[in-house]
DRENPA-3360 file (N, C-alpha, C; in nm, 2 decimals, always signed):
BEGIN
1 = XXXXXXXX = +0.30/-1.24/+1.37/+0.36/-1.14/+1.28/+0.25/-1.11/+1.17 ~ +0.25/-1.03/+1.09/+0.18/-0.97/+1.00/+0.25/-0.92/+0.91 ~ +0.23/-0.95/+0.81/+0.30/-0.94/+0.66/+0.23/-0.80/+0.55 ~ +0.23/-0.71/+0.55/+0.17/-0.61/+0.46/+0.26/-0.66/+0.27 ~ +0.15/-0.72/+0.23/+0.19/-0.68/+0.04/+0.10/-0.61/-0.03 ~ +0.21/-0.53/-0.05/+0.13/-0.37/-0.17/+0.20/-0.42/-0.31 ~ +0.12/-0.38/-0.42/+0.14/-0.41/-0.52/+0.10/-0.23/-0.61 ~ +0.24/-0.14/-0.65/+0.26/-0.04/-0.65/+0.29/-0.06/-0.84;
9 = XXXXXXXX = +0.14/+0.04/-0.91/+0.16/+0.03/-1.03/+0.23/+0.12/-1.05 ~ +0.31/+0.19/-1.13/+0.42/+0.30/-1.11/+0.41/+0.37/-1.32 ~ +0.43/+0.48/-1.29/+0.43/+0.58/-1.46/+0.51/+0.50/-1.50 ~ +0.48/+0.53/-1.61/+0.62/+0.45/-1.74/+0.73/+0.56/-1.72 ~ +0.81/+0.53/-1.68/+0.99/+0.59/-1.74/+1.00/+0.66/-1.58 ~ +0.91/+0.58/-1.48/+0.95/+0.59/-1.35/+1.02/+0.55/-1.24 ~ +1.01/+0.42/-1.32/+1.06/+0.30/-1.21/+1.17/+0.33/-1.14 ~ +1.26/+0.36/-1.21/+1.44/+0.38/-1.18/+1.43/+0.48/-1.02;
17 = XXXXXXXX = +1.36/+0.58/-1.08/+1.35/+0.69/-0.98/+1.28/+0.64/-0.88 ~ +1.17/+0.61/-0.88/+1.04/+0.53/-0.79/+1.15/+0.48/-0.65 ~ +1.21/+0.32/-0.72/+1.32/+0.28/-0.67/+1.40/+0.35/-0.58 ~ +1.46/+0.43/-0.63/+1.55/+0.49/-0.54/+1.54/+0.60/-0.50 ~ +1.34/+0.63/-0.45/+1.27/+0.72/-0.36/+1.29/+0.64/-0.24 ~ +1.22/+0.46/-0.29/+1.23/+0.37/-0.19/+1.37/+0.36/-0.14 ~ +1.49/+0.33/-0.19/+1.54/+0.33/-0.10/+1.61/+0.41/-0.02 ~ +1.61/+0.54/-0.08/+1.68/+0.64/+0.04/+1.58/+0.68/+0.10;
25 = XXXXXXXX = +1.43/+0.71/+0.09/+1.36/+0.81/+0.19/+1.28/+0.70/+0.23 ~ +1.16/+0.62/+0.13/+1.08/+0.55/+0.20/+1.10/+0.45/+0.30 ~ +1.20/+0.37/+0.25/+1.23/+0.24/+0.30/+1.27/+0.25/+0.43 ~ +1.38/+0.35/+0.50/+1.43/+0.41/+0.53/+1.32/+0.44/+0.68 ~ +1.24/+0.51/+0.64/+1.14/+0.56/+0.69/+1.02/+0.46/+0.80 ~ +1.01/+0.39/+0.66/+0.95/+0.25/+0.72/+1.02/+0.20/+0.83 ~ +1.12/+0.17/+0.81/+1.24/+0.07/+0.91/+1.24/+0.13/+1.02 ~ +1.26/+0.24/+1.04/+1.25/+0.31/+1.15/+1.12/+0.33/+1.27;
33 = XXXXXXXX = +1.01/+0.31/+1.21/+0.90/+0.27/+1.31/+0.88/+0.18/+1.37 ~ +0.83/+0.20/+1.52/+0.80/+0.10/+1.60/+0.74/-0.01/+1.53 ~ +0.76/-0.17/+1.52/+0.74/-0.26/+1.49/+0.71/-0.32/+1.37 ~ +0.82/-0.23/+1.29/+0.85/-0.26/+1.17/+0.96/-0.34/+1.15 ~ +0.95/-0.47/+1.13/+1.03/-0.56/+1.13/+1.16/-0.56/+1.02 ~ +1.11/-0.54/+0.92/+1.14/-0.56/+0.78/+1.09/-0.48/+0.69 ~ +1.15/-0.47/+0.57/+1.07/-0.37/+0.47/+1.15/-0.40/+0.33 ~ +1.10/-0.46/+0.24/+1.15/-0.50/+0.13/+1.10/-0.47/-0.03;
41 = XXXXXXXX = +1.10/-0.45/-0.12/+1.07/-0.43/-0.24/+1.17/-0.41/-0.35 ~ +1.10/-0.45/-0.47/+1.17/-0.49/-0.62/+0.98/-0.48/-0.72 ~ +1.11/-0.45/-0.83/+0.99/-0.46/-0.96/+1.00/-0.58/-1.03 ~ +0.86/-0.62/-1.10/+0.82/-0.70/-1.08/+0.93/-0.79/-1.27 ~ +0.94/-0.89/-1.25/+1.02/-0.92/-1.36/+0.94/-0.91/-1.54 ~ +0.80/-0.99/-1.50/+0.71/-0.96/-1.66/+0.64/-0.86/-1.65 ~ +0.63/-0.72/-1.57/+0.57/-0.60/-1.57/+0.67/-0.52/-1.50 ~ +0.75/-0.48/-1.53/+0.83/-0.37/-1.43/+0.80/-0.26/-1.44;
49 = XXXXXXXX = +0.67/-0.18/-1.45/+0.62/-0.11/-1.40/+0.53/-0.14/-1.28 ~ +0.54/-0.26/-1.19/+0.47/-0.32/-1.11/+0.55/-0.37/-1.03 ~ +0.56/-0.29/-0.90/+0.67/-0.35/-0.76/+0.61/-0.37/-0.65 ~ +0.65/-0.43/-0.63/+0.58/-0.51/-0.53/+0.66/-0.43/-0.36 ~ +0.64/-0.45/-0.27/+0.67/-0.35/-0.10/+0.59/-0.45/-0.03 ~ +0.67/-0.53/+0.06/+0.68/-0.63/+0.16/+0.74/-0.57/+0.32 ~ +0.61/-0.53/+0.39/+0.65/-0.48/+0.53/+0.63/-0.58/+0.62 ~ +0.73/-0.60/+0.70/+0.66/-0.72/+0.80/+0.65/-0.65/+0.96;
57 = XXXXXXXX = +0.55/-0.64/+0.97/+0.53/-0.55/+1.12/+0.45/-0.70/+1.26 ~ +0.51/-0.63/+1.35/+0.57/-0.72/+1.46/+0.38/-0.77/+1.54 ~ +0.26/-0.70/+1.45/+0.15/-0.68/+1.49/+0.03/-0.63/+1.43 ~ -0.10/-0.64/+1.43/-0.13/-0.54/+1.37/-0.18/-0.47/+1.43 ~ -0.13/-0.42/+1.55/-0.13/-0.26/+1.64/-0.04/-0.21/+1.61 ~ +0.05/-0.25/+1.56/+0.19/-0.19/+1.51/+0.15/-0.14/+1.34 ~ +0.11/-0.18/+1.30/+0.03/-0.16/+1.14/-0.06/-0.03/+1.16 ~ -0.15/-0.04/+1.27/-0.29/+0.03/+1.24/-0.23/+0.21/+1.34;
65 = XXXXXXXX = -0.11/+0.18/+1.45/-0.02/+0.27/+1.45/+0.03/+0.38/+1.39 ~ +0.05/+0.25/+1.25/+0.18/+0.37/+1.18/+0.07/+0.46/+1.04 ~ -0.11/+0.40/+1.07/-0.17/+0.46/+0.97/-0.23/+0.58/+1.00 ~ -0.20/+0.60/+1.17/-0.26/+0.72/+1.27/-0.11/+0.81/+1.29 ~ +0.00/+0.76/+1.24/+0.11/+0.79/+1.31/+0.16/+0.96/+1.17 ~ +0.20/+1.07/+1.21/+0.25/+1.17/+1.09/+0.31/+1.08/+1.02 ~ +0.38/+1.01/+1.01/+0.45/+0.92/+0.90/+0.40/+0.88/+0.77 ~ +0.28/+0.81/+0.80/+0.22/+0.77/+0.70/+0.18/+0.90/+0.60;
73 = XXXXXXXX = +0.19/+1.01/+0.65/+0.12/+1.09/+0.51/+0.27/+1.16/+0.48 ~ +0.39/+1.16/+0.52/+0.49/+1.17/+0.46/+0.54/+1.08/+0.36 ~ +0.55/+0.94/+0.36/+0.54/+0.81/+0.31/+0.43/+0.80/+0.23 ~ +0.29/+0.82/+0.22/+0.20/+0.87/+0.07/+0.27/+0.97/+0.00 ~ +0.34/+1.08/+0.09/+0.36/+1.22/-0.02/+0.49/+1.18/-0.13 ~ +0.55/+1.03/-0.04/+0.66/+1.03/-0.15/+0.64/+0.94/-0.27 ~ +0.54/+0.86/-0.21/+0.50/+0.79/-0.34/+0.40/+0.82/-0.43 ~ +0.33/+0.92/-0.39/+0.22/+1.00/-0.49/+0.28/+1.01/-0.58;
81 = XXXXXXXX = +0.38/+1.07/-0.63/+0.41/+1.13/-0.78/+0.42/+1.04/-0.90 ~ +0.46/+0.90/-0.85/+0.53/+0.81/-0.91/+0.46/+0.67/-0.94 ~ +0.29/+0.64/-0.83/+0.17/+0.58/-0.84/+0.08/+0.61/-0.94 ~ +0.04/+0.54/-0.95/-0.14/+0.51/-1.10/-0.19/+0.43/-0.99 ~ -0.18/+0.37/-0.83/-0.24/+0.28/-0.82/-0.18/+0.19/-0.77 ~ -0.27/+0.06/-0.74/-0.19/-0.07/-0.65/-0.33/-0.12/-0.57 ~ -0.26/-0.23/-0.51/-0.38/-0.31/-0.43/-0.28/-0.34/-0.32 ~ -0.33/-0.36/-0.21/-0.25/-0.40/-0.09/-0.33/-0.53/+0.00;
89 = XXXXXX = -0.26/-0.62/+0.07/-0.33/-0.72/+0.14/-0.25/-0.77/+0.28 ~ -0.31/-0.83/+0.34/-0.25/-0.82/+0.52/-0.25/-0.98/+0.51 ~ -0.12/-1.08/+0.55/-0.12/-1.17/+0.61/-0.09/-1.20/+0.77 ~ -0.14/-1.30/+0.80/-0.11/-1.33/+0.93/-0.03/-1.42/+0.88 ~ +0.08/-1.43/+0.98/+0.23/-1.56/+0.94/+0.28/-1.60/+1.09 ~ +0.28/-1.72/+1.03/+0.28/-1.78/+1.24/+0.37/-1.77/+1.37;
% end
């Protein structure tokens, strides 16, 4: 299994909305692709302009997939408005 964490800096006086891009379109969206296990996210408690997005995908052919797949640039177009930025990183989990 493979664990995707993104760390999503977000505008000030965004969050609320940000949130509930995630969960009606993004999350949503995510969940629905092949070998997307899970998809989880929350802001962060001493920066809540800083939320964190937890994908757990079943591989990372299933990851590298969904980066070739139309999806992915629908899923940037919804977080674009509402980003400054972020760092993301890939675990393996046994």
């Amino acid at each position: 299994m493979l664990v995707e964490r993104s760390y999503l800096h977000i505008r000030d006086g965004l969050v609320d909305e940000f949130l509930g891009v995630l969960a009606d379109k993004a999350g949503p969206l995510l969940r629905a692709l092949p070998g997307a296990n899970a998809v989880s996210f929350g802001p962060g408690l001493e920066n809540p302009t800083k939320v964190i997005l937890l994908i757990e995908w079943e591989d990372m052919d299933a990851h590298i997939a969904f980066t070739k797949a139309p999806e992915m640039a629908e899923f940037r177009a919804l977080l674009a408005p509402y980003t400054v930025g972020g760092e993301m990183e890939h675990f393996l989990i046994g």
